[in-house]
N, C-alpha and C positions, 0 to 999 in steps of 0.2 A: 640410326641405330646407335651409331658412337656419340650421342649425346644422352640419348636414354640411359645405356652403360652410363657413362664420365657422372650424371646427374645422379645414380643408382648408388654409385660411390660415394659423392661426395655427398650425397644423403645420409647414406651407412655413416660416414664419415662421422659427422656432425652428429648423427643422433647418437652414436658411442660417446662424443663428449658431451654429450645433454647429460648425459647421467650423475648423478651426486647433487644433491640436497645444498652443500658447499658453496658449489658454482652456479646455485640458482639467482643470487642478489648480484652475478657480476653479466648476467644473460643482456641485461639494460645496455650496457657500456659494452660490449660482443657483438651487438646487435647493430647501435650507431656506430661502431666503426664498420661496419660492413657498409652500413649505407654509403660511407666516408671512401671506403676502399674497395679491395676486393673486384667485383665487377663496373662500380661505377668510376673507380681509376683508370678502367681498363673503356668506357663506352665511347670515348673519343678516337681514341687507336682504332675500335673496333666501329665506327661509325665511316670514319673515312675510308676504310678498306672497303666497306659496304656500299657507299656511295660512290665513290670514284668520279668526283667532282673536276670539272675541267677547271683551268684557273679562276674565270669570272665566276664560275657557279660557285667555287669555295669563298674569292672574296664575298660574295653576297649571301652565302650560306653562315659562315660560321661567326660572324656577328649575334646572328638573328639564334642559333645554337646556342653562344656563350650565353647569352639573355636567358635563354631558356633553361640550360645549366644553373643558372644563378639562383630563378626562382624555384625552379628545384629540388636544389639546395636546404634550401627557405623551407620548403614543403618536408622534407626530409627531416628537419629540427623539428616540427611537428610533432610525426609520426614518430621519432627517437622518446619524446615525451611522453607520448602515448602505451611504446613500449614500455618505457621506466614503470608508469603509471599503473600498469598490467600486473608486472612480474611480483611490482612490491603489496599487490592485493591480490593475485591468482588463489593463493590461500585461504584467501577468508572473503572470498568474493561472496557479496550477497546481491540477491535482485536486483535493486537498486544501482550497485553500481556495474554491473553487469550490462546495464540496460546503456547504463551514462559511457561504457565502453566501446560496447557497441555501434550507438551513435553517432561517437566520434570517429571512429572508425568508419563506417559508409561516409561519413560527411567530410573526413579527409578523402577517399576513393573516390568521390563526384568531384572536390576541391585538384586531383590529381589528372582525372579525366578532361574539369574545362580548363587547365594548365595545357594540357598536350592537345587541346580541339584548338587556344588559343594561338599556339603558334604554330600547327600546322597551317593556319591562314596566315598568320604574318610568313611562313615561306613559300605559300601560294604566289606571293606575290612577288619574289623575288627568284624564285626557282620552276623549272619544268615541273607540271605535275607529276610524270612520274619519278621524279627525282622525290618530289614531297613523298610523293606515298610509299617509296625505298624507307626512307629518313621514318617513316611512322611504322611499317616494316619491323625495322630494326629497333628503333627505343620501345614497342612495344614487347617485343621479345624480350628488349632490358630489362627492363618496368618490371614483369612477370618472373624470371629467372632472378631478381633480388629479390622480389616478394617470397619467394619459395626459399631462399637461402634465408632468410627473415624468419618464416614463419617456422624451420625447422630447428634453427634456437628456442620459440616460444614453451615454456612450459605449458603442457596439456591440463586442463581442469580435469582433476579423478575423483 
């Protein structure tokens, strides 16, 4: 229930600053720093709290993490383009690129999905499965709680 509240908030939050016409060309760069910050500064802190790795399990865990971190990352400059790519035609979006938006979009989300199928197997193999499926657990919940801080920057099509 104190997550629905805190999320209820920082929704309210956010969408008070969505407002003005002004601050619609700087939504792009709001946006990639979230990806940068915000919660994804915070998923390491919060991943080991979650996991609770004995010593061997962290050395052979957060290798195969950082890796995954990296291309991430990578994934992340993506989708930062993608958002630019939005804000600066949400205006005058016509079918066409509507469609070309679109697109890109599911095709980053399956590109995100066989990222995290990817290394859920490379720490199959280095970790207790339920330790893996803690670890997907948790970045899954990440994944999703940035997606929703994400998309409630996005300006709405009216």
């Amino acid at each position: 229930m104190k997550r629905v509240v805190g999320a209820a908030i920082v929704l309210g939050c956010v969408l008070a600053l969505t407002i003005g016409l002004a601050w619609a060309q700087d939504r792009a760069e709001v946006m990639g720093r979230l990806l940068k910050t915000d919660l994804a500064s915070k998923k390491t802190d919060m991943m080991s709290k979650a996991l609770l790795l004995s010593p061997a399990e962290g050395a052979a865990f957060w290798p195969v993490y950082n890796e995954y971190q990296a291309e991430l990352a990578q994934f992340n400059e993506q989708i930062q383009a993608l958002i630019k790519d939005y804000v600066q035609n949400y205006r005058t979006l016509d079918d066409a690129k509507a469609k070309e938006l679109m697109d890109k979009s599911i095709e980053l989300q399956e590109h995100r999905l066989s990222l995290l199928r990817k290394y859920v197997g490379n720490m199959e193999k280095v970790l207790p499965l339920k330790q893996v499926a803690r670890f997907y657990q948790v970045e899954t919940q990440m994944l999703r709680l940035m997606d929703l801080q994400i998309n409630t920057e996005l300006p709405s099509l009216q």
